[in-house]
C-alpha positions, 0 to 999 in steps of 0.5 A: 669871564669875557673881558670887558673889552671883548664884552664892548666890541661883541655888543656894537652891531654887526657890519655888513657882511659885505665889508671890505677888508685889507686884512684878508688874505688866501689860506690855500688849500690845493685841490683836485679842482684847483686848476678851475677854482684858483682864477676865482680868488684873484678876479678883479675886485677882489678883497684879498691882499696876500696869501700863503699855501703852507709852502716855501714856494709861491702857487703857480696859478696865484703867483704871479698875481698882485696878491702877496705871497707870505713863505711857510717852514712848515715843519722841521726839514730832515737834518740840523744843516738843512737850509731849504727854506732859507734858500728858496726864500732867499732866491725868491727876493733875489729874483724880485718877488716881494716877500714881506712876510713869513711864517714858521712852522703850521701846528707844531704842537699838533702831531695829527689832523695835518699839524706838524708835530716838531718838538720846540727845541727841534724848531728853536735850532730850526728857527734861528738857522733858516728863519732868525736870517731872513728878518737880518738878512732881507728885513723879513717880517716873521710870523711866530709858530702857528700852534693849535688852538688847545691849551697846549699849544700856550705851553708848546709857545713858551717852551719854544721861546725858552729853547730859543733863548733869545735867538728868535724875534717873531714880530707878529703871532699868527692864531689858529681857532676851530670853534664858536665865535666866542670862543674865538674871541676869548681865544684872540683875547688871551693870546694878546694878553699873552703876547701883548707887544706882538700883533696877530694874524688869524691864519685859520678858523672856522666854525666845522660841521655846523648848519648853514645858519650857524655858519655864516652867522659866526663869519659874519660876527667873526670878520666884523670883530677882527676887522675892529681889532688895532692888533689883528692885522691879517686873517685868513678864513679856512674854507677856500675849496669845494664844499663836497671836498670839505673836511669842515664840513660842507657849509663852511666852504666858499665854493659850492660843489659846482665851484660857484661862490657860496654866501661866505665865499662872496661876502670874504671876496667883498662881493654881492652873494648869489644865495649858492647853496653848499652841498656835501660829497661823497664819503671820501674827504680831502685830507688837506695839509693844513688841517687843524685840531678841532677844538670846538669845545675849548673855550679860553676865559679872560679874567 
């Protein structure tokens, strides 16, 4: 069952869905429509602080913007010597851009769907030569594997940690759910259990493939529930792209096909929503990079 402390925050009374929020962030997706949508996310009065877009590099359009740029290894480079990410990361500090943060490796445990399917000692001996450096070298924050949602993605977690012996400190756990929004609170609330001394990042979810109702209603319960939780201190909404592009289906995006702000797109920004109804396109869907494993069914249990 729920814990009760899941229990006690899903029963206070839902803010409105045009809450501010520090804690969000840009999951970026890069589109064929890109070059006309990017000003949208960094107009002024935006809500967004920081964004990453599963690279090493900052997006040319958003980077020189005051919203932070967070780096992603996200999978394994080609040698055991390869030291890309450090170095790009590296020359990005020493040219003055703030890096705070990074993140490593987008659904490892996933080898379809856009996870990057990395064995955990692969990304062990990956994590403490190009990542372990930047926290000791620049006093990087680093973000934990992002894995699925599945139970197999807590397995994946552990193996990795113990490939690691005690070479890698991650300082936060970043959480990727596909799914209702119980689900994802249970899902947060295992997690936490697991890791209780690391905080967390929610780097994508959403509620895929549901009526325009449904949706919004779980982004409403959803930004109200992680903006409550002490230990949730950034998410990220999957969504940031046309709906006629979208691989979660059409009302989960935050543009409408015309690039117009749907309910969610301006309630996420912290702006008033237009009522831009999201259409779907044609058959032909965008297979973005940081797709995850849909896991609507899986739902994660507190005892």
């Amino acid at each position: 069952m729920v814990s009760l402390l899941a229990l006690s925050l899903l029963a206070v009374p839902l803010a409105s869905a045009q809450a501010i929020s520090s804690k969000r962030g840009l999951c970026y997706v890069a589109t064929k429509d890109s070059s006309q949508d990017d000003k949208i996310w960094t107009e002024s009065g935006s809500d967004l602080t920081w964004y990453y877009n599963y690279g090493a590099s900052p997006t040319s359009d958003i980077g020189n913007t005051e919203l932070t740029f967070v780096p992603m290894q996200w999978g394994a480079p080609p040698t055991s010597t390869d030291m890309t990410f450090y170095n790009t990361v590296e020359g990005l500090i020493k040219s003055g851009t703030k890096i705070p943060y990074a993140l490593g490796f987008n659904e490892p445990d996933g080898c379809a769907n856009g996870g990057s399917c990395v064995d955990a000692e692969t990304a062990a001996s990956t994590w403490i030569r190009e990542i372990e450096p930047l926290k000791k070298n620049y006093k990087v924050s680093l973000g934990a594997p992002a894995v699925t949602g599945s139970p197999a993605g807590f397995t994946w977690l552990q193996n990795f940690f113990t490939a690691c012996n005690g070479g890698c400190t991650p300082d936060f756990i970043p959480v990727h759910w596909y799914g209702n929004f119980e689900g994802l609170a249970s899902h947060i609330g295992q997690v936490n259990a697991t890791y209780p001394n690391m905080t967390m990042w929610v780097t994508e979810y959403g509620y895929p493939e549901m009526s325009l109702k449904d949706t919004q209603d779980f982004y409403n319960q959803s930004a109200s529930y992680m903006d409550r939780l002490s230990y949730v201190t950034h998410y990220s909404y999957f969504g940031a792209f046309r709906s006629s592009v979208s691989n979660v289906g059409p009302n989960a995006a935050m543009l409408t096909q015309k690039g117009e702000l749907t309910d969610i797109g301006a309630w996420y920004l912290g702006e008033k929503a237009e009522g831009n109804k999201p259409k779907g396109g044609a058959a032909q869907v965008a297979k973005f990079a940081g797709w995850a494993m849909v896991v609507v069914g899986v739902m994660f249990w507190l005892v």
